[in-house]
N, C-alpha and C positions, 0 to 999 in steps of 0.2 A: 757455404757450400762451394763457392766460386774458387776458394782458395784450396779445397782437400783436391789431392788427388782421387784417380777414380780408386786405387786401390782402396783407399780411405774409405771412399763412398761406399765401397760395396763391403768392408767392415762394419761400417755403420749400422748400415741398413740390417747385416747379420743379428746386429746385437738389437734394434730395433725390435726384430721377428721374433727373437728370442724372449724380449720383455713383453712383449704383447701375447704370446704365447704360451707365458709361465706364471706371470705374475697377476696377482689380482688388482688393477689398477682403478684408481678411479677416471670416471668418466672424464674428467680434462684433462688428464694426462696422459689416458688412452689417444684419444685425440689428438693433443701433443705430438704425441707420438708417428703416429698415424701420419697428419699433416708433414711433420718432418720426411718423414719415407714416402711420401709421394715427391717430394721437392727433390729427394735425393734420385728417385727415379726417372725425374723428368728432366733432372740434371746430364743423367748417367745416359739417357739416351741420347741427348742432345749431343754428347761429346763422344759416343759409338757411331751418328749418322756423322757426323764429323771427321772423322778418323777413319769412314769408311769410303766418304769420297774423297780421303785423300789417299787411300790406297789405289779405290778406281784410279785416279788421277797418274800417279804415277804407276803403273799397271799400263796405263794407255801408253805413257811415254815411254814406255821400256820395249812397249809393242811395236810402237811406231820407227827406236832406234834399230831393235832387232831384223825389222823388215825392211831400212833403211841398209842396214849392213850385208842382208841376205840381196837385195838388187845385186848391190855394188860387186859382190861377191859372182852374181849369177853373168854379172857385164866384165867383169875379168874377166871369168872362163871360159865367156865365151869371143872375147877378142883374144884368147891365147889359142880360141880354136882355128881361128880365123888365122892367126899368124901360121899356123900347120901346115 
């Protein structure tokens, strides 16, 4: 699992739902099956809370630069008022 991507994963997991859903399986392969789509689910979320604090993350920094430029911005203008 460590090695699909999520696309992969979440393919997977389609075709998973699909056979559990259509097919008449037997009881250990249901299971099987089953077990597999939880792994890939617990997979899938671990790398969405991942990838979502790295959006916070840079989110934060983008905030921090913007308000960073907006001072600098606010401290010109106002020593050009100054120079007036």
């Amino acid at each position: 699992m460590k090695d699909m991507t999520f696309k992969q994963m979440m393919d997977r997991l389609e075709e998973i739902t699909a056979t559990l859903e259509k097919e008449d399986l037997e009881l250990e392969e249901g299971l099987r099956l089953f077990e597999e789509g939880v792994g890939l689910i617990k997979e899938a979320r671990q790398r969405l809370t991942s990838a979502g604090s790295r959006v916070e993350k840079l989110i934060g920094s983008l905030e921090e630069e913007l308000a960073t430029e907006e001072f600098e911005l606010e401290e010109a203008e106002s020593e050009e008022d100054k120079e007036k």
